[in-house]
C-alpha positions as CSV (number, residue, x, y, z in Angstrom):
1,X,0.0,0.0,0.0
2,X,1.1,3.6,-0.5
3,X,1.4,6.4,2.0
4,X,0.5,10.1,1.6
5,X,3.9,12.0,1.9
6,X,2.9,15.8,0.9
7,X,-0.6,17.6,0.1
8,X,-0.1,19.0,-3.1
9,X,-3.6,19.3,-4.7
10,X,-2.8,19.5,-8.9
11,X,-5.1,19.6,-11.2
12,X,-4.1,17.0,-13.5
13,X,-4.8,17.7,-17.5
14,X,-4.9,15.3,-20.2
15,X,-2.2,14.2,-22.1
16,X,0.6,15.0,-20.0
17,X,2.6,12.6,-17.8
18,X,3.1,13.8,-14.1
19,X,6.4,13.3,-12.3
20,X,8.8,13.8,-9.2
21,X,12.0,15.0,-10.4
22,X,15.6,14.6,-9.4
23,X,15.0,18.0,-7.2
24,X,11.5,16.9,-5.4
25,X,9.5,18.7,-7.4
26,X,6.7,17.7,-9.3
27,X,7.0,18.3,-13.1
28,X,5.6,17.1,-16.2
29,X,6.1,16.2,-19.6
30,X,3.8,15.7,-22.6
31,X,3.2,12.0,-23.4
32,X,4.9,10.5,-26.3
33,X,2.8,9.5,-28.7
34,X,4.5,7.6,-31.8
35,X,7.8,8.3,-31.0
36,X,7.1,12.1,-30.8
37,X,8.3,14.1,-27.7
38,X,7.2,17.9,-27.9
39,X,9.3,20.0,-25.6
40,X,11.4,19.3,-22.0
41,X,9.7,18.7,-18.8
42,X,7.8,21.8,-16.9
43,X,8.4,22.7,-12.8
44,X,4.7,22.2,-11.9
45,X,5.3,22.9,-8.2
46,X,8.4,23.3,-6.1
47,X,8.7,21.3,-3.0
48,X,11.9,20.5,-2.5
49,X,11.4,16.6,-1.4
50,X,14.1,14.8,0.7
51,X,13.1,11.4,-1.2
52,X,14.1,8.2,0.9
53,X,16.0,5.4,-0.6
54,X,14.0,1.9,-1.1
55,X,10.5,4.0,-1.6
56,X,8.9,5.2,-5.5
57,X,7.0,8.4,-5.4
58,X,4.5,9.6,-7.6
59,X,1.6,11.7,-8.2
60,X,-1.6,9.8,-6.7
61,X,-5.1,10.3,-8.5
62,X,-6.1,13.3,-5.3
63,X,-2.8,15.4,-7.3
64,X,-0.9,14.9,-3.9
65,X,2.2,12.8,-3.3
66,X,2.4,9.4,-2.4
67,X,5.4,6.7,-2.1
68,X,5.3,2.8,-1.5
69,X,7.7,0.5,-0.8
70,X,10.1,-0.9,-3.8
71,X,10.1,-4.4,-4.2
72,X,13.3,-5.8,-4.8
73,X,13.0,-9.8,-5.5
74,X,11.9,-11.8,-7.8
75,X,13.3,-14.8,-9.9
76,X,17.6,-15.4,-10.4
77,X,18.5,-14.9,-14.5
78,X,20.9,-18.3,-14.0
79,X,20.6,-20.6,-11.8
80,X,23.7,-22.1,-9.7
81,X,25.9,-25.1,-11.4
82,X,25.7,-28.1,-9.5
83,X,28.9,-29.7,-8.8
């Protein structure tokens, strides 16, 4: 489950892709669409985020920010040689 870091409150608009950047800020980008990229990101809001290692953060469906714990398992590419 995910946890509410930061009320934000954006108004989301279609066609863009919403973001936290490398500075904790939320930004966003128009969404490719067949191959096409129009323009570099946009600062929507600055926040300044301290962002914690082990957790994604993202924009949650309210426009605030939320973060969940990575998962960090699954299956081995080779398995072990017997001997």
């Amino acid at each position: 489950m995910s946890e509410k870091v930061e009320k934000v409150g954006i108004k989301r608009e279609s066609g863009y892709l919403y973001f936290i950047d490398k500075q904790g800020d939320v930004s966003r980008t128009s969404m490719a669409r067949g191959g096409k990229r129009i323009g570099k990101p946009l600062k929507v809001k600055k926040i300044g985020l301290k962002k914690e290692k082990g957790h994604l953060y993202f924009v949650d469906k309210d426009g605030d920010i939320s973060r969940s714990v990575m998962s960090r398992g699954g299956k081995t590419k080779f398995k072990k040689a017997k001997k």
